[in-house]
N, C-alpha and C positions, 0 to 999 in steps of 0.2 A: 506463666502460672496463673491462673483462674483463684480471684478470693470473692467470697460472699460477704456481704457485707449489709450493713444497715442503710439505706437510701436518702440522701440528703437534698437537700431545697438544691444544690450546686450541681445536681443531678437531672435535676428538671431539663433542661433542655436534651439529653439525651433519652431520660424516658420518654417525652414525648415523640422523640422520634422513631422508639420502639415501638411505640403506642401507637403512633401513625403505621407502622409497618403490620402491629396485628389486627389492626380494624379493617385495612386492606384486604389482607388474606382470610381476614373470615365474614367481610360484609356479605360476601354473595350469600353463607348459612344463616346470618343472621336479619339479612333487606334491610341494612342500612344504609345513610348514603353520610361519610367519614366525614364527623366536624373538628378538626385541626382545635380551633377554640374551644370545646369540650371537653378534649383532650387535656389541653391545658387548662383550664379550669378544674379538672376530674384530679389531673397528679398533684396540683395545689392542696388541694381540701383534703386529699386521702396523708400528706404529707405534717398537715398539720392536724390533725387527729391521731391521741391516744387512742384511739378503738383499733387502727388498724396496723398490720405488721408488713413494711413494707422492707422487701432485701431484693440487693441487686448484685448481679455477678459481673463482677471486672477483670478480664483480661490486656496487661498490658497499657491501665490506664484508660480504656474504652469498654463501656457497658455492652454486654453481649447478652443480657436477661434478664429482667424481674420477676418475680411473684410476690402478689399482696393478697392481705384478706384480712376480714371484719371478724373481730373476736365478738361473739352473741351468745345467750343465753339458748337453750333448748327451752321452748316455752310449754313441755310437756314432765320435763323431767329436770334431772337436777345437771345435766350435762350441760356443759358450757363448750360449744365450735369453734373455731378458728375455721372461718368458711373462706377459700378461696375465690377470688374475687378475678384474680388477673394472674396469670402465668405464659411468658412469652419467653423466649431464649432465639435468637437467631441464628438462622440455618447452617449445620454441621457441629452447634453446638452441643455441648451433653448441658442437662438440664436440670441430670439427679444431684448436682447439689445444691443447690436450690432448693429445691422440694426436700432435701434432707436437714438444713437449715432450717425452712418454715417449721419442721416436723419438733424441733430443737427447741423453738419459740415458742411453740405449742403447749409442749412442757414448761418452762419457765414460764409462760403464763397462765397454767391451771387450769388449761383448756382438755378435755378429757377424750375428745373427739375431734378429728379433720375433716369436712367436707371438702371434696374436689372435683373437680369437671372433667368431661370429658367432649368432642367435638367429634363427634362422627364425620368424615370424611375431612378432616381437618387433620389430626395427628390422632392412630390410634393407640390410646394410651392401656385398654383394657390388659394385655399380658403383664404391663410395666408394674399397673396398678396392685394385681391380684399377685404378683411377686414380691410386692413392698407390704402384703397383707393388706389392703384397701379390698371390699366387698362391694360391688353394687347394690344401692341403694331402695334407689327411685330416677323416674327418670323427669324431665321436665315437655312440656308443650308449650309452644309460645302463639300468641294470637295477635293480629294487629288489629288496635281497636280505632286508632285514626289514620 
C-alpha cells in the first residue's frame, strides 16, 4: 500500500536518487548536464525551509515519488500559489496522489491557486490536468545566457 506523506532529512538520500533519476530523463529538454552535488544541496535547503511543501509517496518502506513547491504571493493580486517546483513518481507508478496531497496542503496553507508544469514530450500531463480542472495558463521559454 502507497502512503503520502511529509518528506524528512532521513529521506535525503533517497530523494536524491529520484532526483538523479529525473534530471536524467529530462536533461536532454532542459541542456543540462546532471550535478549529483546540486541535487544534494537543492533537497537540503528545500527541506529546511518553511516556504516549501515537500511530500513524498512510499511504497512498502521505499520512496516511489515526490512533489514540492514554493508557497508565494501573486505579485499582481491578492492570490497567494503553491507553485510546483518538482514532481517525479517512478515508472509504472500512479502519481495522482501526490498531486492530490499537494492540492490538500494547498488549502491548509491559504494558498488560493496551484501552479504546475507540464513537459512536453516528457509525460503528457494536458488530459490528466484539464480533468482535475487545471486550465492552461501561460507557457514558459527558456534561453541560455552562458
Amino acid at each position: 500500500m502507497a502512503i503520502v506523506r511529509r518528506a524528512s532529512r532521513l529521506d535525503i538520500p533517497q530523494i536524491v536518487e529520484m532526483g538523479v533519476a529525473f534530471a536524467e530523463a529530462s536533461k536532454v529538454a532542459h541542456q543540462f548536464e546532471v550535478s549529483v552535488e546540486n541535487i544534494i544541496l537543492f533537497a537540503n535547503e528545500v527541506l529546511e525551509s518553511s516556504m516549501w511543501v515537500k511530500l513524498v509517496l512510499e511504497q512498502e518502506g521505499v520512496l516511489v515519488g515526490m512533489i514540492g513547491g514554493v508557497l508565494t504571493p501573486i505579485f499582481f493580486s491578492k492570490d497567494i500559489a503553491l507553485q510546483e517546483l518538482v514532481w517525479y513518481v517512478k515508472n509504472g507508478v500512479n502519481g495522482l496522489p501526490l498531486l492530490r496531497a499537494f492540492e490538500n496542503e494547498a488549502n491548509v496553507l491559504g494558498a488560493t491557486q496551484i501552479v504546475i508544469g507540464d513537459k512536453p514530450g516528457y509525460v503528457d500531463m494536458q488530459k490528466i490536468y484539464s480533468r482535475l480542472g487545471y486550465r492552461l495558463l501561460e507557457r514558459q521559454y527558456v534561453k541560455k545566457v552562458k
